[in-house]
N, C-alpha and C positions, 0 to 999 in steps of 0.2 A: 502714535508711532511716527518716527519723521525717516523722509526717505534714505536717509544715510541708515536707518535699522535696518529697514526692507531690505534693501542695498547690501547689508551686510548678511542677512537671512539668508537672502537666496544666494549669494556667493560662497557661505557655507554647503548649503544643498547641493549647490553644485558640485563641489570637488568630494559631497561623499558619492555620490553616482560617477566621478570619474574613480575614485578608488574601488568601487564594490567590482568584485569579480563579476565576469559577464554566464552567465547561465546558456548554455546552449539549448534550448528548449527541443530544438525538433528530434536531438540525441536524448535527452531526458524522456522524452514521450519513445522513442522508437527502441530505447532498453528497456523500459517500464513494459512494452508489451511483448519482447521479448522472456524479459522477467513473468508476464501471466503464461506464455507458451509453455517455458520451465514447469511451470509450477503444474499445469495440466496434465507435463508427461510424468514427471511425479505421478501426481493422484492415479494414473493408469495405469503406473508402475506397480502401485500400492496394491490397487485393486485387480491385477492384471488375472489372479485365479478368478475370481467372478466374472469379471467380464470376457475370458475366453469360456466360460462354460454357460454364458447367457445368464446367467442369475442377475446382472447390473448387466443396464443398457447404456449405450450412453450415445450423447448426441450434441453437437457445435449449432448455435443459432448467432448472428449477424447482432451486435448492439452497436448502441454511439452513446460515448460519453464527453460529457462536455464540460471542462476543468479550466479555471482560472489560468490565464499565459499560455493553455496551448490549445484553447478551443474548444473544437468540437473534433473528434476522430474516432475512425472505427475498433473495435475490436471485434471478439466473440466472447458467449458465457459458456461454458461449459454444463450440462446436464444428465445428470444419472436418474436411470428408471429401475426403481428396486419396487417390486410388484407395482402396488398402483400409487404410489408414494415419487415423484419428482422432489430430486433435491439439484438445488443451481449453483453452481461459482460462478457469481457475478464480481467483475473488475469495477472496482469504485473509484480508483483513478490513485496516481502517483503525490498528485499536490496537496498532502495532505499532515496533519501534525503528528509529530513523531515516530516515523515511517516513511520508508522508500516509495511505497504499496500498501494496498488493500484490497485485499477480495472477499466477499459474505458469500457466508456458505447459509443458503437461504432454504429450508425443509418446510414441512405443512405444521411443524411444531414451534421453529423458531427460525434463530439467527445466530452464526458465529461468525466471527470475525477472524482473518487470516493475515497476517503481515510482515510486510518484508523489512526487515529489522538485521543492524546486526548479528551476527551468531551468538557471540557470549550476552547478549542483553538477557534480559530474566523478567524484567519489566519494564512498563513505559518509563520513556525519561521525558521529561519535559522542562528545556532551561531556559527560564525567562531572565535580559538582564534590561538592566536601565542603563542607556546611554547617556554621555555627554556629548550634542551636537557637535562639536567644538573639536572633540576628539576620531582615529578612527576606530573601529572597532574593530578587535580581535577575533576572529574566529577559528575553531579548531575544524582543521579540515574532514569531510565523513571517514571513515572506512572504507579501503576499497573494497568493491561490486565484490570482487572473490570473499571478502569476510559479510557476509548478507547471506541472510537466510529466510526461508520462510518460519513463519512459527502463530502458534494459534492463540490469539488475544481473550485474558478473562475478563470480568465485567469489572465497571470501576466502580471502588474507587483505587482497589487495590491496582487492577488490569497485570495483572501476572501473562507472563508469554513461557508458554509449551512448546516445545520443540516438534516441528510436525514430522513425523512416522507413520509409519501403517497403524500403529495402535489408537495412539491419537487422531489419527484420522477417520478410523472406522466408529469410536468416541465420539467424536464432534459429530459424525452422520447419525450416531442414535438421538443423540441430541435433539437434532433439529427435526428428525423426521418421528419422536416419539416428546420427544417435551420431558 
């Protein structure tokens, strides 16, 4: 390779890093945990008859998750005590493949998977393209935050997305707390 390639490689690279949009990271992390608070008062919502009559406990413990671009930062998991059975909503972090979000709803039987996805989605999408250096890329801008929903991820390879409700919610907690 002679230095007029190089030369020419990296003065490619460079004007795509001057054209890519700039990502505001510290807004992406501080809606994201925004977006898990939502989603908590949801589940309280859901569950608001059990947990005013004591049947479901429930309780906030301190985590830190640590995700590519924005670190390490705090949140909380959320935790229900339904008799001697803990089930957790743990935040898995925003940087991740197709989805805004991720939270597992983690039982002594298993693992569901929660995500913040378009509203009309039905299932994962995942679009791989091949670029030409040379060229810029196109991209279609997301959704806005108001069409974003949560919704409860099936296993792949189908990975179908359920709209989360009280129904499917109390669903997904047999799930994971009976297998």
């Amino acid at each position: 390779m002679s230095d007029n390639e190089f030369n020419e490689f990296v003065n490619r690279r460079s004007r795509q890093v001057e054209s890519a949009p700039a990502v505001d990271w510290d807004k992406r992390r501080d809606d994201w945990l925004r977006d898990v608070e939502t989603l908590y008062s949801r589940v309280e919502s859901m569950l608001s008859e059990y947990l005013s009559d004591g049947r479901i406990e429930k309780a906030y413990e301190p985590i830190t998750i640590n995700e590519e671009r924005l670190g390490s930062y705090g949140t909380r998991k959320l935790m229900l005590r339904i008799g001697l059975d803990e089930i957790e909503f743990v935040p898995v972090g925003t940087v991740i493949f197709g989805a805004w979000g991720r939270v597992d709803l983690v039982g002594p039987a298993g693992r569901a998977k929660l995500v913040l996805v378009e509203r009309k989605a039905t299932s994962a999408r995942l679009k791989v393209t091949i670029v030409d250096p040379d060229k810029p890329v196109e991209r279609s801008p997301p959704a806005p935050r108001e069409e974003w929903d949560w919704k409860i991820a099936g296993s792949p390879p189908s990975m179908t997305l359920t709209d989360l409700t009280a129904e499917t919610l109390r669903g997904a907690i047999l799930e994971v707390a009976n297998g």
